[in-house]
N, C-alpha and C positions, 0 to 999 in steps of 0.2 A: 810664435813659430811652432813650438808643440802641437798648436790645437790645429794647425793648419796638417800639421803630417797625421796629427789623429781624426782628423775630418777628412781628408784624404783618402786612407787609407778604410775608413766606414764608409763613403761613396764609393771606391771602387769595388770593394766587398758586395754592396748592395746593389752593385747595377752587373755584380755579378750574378746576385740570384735570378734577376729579372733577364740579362742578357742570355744566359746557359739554355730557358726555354726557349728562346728564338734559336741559339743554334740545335738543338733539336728537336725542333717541330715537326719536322718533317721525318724524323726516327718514332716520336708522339703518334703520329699521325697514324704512321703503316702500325704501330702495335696495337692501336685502338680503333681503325676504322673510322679515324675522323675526315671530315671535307678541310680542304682550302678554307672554305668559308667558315668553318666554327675554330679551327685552328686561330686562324685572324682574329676573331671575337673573344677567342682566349686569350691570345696574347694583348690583347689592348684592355681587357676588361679591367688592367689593374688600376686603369687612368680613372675609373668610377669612382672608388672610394677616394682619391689622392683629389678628386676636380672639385668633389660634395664638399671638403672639409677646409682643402689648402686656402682659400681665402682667408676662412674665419682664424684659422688657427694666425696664419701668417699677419693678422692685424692685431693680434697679442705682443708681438714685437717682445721689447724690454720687460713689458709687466711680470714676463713668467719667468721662471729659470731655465732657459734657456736646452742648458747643457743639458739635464736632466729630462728635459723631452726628447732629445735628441735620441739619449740614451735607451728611454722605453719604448721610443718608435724604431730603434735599431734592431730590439728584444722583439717585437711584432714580425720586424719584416726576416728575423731567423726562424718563426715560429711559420711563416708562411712558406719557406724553403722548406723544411720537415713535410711540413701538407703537400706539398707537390709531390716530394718523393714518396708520399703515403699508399698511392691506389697501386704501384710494384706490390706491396706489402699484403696489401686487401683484395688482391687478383691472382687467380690462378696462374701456372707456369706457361710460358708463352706455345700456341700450339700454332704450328701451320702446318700446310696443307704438303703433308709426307706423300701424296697422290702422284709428284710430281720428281724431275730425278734433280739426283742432289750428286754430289762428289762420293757417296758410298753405295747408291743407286742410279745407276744411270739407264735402264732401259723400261721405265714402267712407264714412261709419260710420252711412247710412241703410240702410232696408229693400228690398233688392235681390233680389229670387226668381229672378230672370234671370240674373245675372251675381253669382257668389257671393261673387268678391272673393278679393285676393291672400291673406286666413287660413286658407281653404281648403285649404292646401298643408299650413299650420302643424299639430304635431301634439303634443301635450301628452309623449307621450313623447319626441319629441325634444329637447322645454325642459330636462324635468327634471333628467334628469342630469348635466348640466353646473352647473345654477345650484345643484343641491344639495352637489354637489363644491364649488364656489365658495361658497357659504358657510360650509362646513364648514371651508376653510382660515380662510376669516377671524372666525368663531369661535373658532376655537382662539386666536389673535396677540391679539384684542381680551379672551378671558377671561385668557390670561397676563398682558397690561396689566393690568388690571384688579387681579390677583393683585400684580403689581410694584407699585401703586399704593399696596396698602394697607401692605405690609411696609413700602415706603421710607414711610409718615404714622408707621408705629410710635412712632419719638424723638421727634417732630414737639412734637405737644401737650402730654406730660408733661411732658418734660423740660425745655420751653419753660416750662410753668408754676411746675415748680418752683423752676427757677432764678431766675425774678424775683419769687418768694415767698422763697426764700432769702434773699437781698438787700436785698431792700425793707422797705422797716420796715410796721409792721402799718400804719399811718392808710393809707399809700399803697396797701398791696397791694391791697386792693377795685379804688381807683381804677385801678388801673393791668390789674388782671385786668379789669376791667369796659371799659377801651381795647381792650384785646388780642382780648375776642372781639365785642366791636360793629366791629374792624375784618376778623372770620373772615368774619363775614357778608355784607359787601361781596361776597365772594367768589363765592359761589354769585350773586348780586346782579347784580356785572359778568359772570359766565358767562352769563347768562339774555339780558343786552343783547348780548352780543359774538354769543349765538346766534341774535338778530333780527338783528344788522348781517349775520353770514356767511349764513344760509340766505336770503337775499336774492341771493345769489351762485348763478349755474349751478355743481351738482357739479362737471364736468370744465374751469372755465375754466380748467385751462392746459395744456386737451388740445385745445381747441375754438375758435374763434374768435366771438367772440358774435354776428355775421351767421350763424351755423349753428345756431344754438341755435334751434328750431322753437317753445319753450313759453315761456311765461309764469308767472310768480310763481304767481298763481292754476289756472294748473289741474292737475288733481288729481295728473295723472303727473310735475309737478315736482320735482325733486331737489335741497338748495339744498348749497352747499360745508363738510357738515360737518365735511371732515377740517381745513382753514384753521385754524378755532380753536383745534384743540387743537395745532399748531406754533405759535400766540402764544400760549399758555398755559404749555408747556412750554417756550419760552425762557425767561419771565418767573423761572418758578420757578429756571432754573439760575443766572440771573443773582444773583436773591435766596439762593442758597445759599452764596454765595461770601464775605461777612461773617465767616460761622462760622468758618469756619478760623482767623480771625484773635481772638476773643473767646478772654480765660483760663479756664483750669478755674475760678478764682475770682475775685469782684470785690474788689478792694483792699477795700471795705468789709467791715466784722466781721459775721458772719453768725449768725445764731443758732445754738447748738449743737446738734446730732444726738444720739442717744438713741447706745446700744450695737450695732452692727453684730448682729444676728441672721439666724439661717437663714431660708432662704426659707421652709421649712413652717409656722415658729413665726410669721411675719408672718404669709401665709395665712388661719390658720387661729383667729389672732387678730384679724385684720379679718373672716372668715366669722362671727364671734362677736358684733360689735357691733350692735346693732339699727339706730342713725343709719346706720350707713351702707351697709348692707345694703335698707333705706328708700329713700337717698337712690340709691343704683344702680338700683333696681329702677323709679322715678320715670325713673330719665333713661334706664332701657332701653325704656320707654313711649313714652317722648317722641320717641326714637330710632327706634323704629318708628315714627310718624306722620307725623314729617316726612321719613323716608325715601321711606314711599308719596305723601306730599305732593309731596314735589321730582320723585320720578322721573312721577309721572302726571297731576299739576293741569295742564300745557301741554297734554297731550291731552284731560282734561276739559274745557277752555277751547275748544278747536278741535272739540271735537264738539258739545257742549250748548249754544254761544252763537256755533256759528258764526264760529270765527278763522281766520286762517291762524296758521299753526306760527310765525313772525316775529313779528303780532303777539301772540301768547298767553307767548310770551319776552317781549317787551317789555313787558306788562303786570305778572308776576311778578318781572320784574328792577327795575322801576320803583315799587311799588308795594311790593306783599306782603314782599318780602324786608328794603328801606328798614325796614320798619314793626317787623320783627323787631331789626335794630339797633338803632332806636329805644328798644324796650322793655329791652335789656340795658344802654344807657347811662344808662336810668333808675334800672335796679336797683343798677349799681355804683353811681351818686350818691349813690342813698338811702345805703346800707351807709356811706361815709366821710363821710353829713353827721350823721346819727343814731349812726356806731360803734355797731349793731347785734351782741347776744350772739347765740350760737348758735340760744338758742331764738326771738329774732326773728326772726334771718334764715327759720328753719323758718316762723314763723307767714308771711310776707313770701312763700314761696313757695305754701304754701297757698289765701293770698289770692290769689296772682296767676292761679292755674289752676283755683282755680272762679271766678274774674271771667273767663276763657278759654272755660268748660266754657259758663256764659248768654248769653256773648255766640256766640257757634258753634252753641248748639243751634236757631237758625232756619236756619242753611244746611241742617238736613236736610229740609228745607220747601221749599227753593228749587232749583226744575229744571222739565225738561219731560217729558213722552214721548218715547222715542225715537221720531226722524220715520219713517214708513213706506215703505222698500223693498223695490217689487215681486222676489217669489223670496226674502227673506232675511227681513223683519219684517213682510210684510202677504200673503197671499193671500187672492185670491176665486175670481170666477164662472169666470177666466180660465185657470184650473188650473196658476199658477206651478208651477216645481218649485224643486230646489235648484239649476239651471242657471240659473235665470232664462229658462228654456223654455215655452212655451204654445200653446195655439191660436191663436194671433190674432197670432205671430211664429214661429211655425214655417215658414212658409214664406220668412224674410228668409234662415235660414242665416248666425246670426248669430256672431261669434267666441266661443268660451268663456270668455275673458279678457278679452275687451274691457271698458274700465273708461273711461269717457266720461260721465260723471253728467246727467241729465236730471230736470228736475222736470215731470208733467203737470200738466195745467190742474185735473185731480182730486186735486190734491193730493197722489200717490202720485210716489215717484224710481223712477226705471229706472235701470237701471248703463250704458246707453247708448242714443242712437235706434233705433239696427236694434231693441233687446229691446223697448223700446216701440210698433214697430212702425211707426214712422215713413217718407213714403214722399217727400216735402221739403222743401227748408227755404230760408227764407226771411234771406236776407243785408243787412248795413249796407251803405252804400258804401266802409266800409274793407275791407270783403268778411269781417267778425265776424260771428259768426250772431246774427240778432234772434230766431228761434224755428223750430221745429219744427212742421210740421203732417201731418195727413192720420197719423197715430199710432193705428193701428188696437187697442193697446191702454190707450190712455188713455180714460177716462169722459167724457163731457160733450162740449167743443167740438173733443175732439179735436188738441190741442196738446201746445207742451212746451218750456218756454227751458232755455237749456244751464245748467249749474251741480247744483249739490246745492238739494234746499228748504229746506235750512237747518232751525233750528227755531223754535217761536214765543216765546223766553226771552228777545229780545232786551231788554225791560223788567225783569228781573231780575240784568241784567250789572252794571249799580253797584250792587244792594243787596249783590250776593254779594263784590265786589272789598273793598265798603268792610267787612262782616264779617267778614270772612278776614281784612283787614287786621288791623283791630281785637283780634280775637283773637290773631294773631299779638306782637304789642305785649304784652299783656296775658299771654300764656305767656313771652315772652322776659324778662319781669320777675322769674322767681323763677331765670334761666340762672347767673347771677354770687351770686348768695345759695348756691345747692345747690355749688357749686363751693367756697366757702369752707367750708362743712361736710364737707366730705371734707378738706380742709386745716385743717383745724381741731379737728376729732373730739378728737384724744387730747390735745389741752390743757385743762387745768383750768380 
């Protein structure tokens, strides 16, 4: 029961290092100038080194000690938290583009024909080079992490499993496997909260004093502290690794007997051979893609389509969706040690659980909006956008190329800032915040423009989609501790 709470508790540790980067990826992304697409390949790259090894390692079985693998692939996968949070360290202080207005600047980033403004000087080939060297370094540190991450989970979860399937008499195994990963989940769970607490944080506070800090939470050029997390992540797990060393190759209890040491090819090729469980891998490499794409990009789905910030779209997933999934694995080990469920229940048990998943999820493909319309990138008219976001009716502002300042007009149409909407002033609170933009020679109608993005119009379908995702989530996490027992359980009679 010990090694069940201290295995426990190094899984959720460990899939908090690896979850923390999915909930900020998209904080990643804007500080470095990464795509969609290499974000992705970072976040999955860890599955390399974990796919190359996990076989061989995991057909060592009994022969090794166990515990002590466990233990130095815990110490890896801390070593690979530090490396993530490494390139904050080895990079300069975060800089953007001051060109544009902020909460202690508000009128530099109108439509100025006369005086073109300090961007004028800036010049695209000067940026590049340096910021594309600069990511390239930290590229490389974060896909190594990444790689160190997945080799040190190698021992992690088999040998964790088998061990306390070893030992455990069969009524408890269920129960006790069905603890272990209603408490994996956690993991990902508190990563998603820990990544609303940090990216609430300026990136460089403890380069900066927060009277210097020009931005706010909400606007768009914000950077929040994603490297913070993963040093509380990565202590957590060295801490939790340190048990192991001390746990025996075996429990004083009598354990059930092992079959005849055979070669690796002969196992192989005799598990490649069984139907169950060639079944039950190819379900849970399914599965493994879904929620991969789930984890790594529902936070950004959530902060585009419904209008989040990146804190709150963590804090929903960590709060919510992820709970919902442990839920549904502690349901599934229950059932198994209240009914002692045969092989083919458990099958039938997982079946039921993921077409009750499949009905209840097929209305979320129902539930969204249009993407909102911006000028130069999703909407062109009479105005002759290009892909600069250039036109007649702002061409004469000489606006910055870069400039990223978001503007909604009264037309319903976002500018990427006031100069490209043609904006010529704007209208201040007494806190001296902007109330609105006027005199917007490319906006339609009254000729306005409040600062912000226009959001989109889905806000009425943010609870139906929280609470179906939910739901489904519960509902697939119910067959997670059933299909696990069938690959442990296969070649008994």
């Amino acid at each position: 029961q010990f090694f069940v709470f201290c295995h426990g508790l190094l899984q959720l540790s460990q899939l908090l290092v690896s979850g923390y980067l999915k909930s900020s990826i998209s904080t990643i992304e804007r500080r470095y100038g990464l795509s969609s697409q290499t974000s992705g390949l970072l976040a999955s790259f860890n599955e390399v080194g974990n796919t190359l090894l996990i076989v061989f390692v995991s057909y060592l079985g009994s022969r090794v000690h166990r515990p002590r693998l466990i233990g130095c692939g815990a110490l890896l996968v801390s070593l690979a938290g530090f490396l993530m949070a490494l390139p904050h360290f080895l990079t300069g202080p975060y800089e953007f583009d001051s060109s544009v207005a902020s909460t202690f600047s508000n009128t530099t980033d109108l439509c100025q024909p006369v005086a073109p403004g300090a961007w004028a000087n800036l010049s695209d080939a000067s940026c590049t080079p340096h910021a594309s060297r600069e990511n390239h370094e930290v590229l490389l540190v974060m896909f190594v992490a990444q790689a160190l991450l997945g080799i040190g989970g190698v021992p992690i979860q088999p040998f964790g499993i088998s061990y306390i399937d070893d030992f455990a008499s069969e009524r408890n195994s269920p129960l006790y496997l069905g603890i272990l990963f209603s408490l994996t989940v956690v993991g990902p769970g508190v990563a998603f909260m820990l990544g609303s607490a940090m990216l609430r944080f300026y990136v460089d506070i403890d380069k900066v004093s927060t009277a210097e800090v020009q931005l706010t939470n909400k606007d768009p050029r914000w950077v929040g502290a994603w490297w913070l997390g993963f040093l509380v992540a990565a202590s957590l797990v060295a801490l939790s690794a340190l048990p192991y060393f001390f746990f025996p190759r075996e429990m004083p209890k009598e354990h059930r007997g092992h079959s005849a040491q055979q070669g690796f090819p002969v196992v192989l090729l005799r598990n490649l051979r069984h139907p169950v469980y060639l079944l039950v891998v190819l379900a849970q490499v399914n599965i493994s893609a879904m929620v991969a794409g789930l984890a790594t990009f529902m936070g950004k789905f959530l902060e585009r389509q419904f209008s989040l910030t990146a804190s709150l779209a963590n804090m929903i997933i960590g709060a919510v969706n992820i709970p919902g999934a442990m839920v549904g694995i502690v349901v599934g080990g229950a059932i198994l040690k209240r009914f002692q469920m045969s092989l083919r229940q458990c099958s039938a048990l997982c079946v039921l659980g993921m077409l009750l998943c499949l009905l209840t999820a097929f209305p979320l493909l129902f539930l969204g909006c249009p993407t909102q319309k911006v000028a130069g990138v999703t909407h062109w008219d009479s105005s002759g956008f290009g892909l600069r976001a250039t036109a007649t009716c702002n061409a004469r502002c000489r606006c910055p190329g870069r400039g990223f300042n978001p503007v909604c007009g009264s037309d319903g149409v976002e500018h990427t800032s006031p100069c490209s909407a043609g904006c010529t002033s704007v209208t201040l609170r007494p806190d001296s915040s902007v109330l609105n933009y006027t005199g917007c020679s490319c906006v339609g109608g009254a000729g306005t423009a409040r600062p912000g993005s226009c959001g989109t119009a889905c806000s009425h379908l943010f609870v139906p989609f929280v609470v179906l995702s939910c739901l489904a989530g519960i509902l697939a996490s119910t067959s997670h501790t059933p299909s696990f027992m069938l690959i442990l359980r296969w070649a008994q009679p």
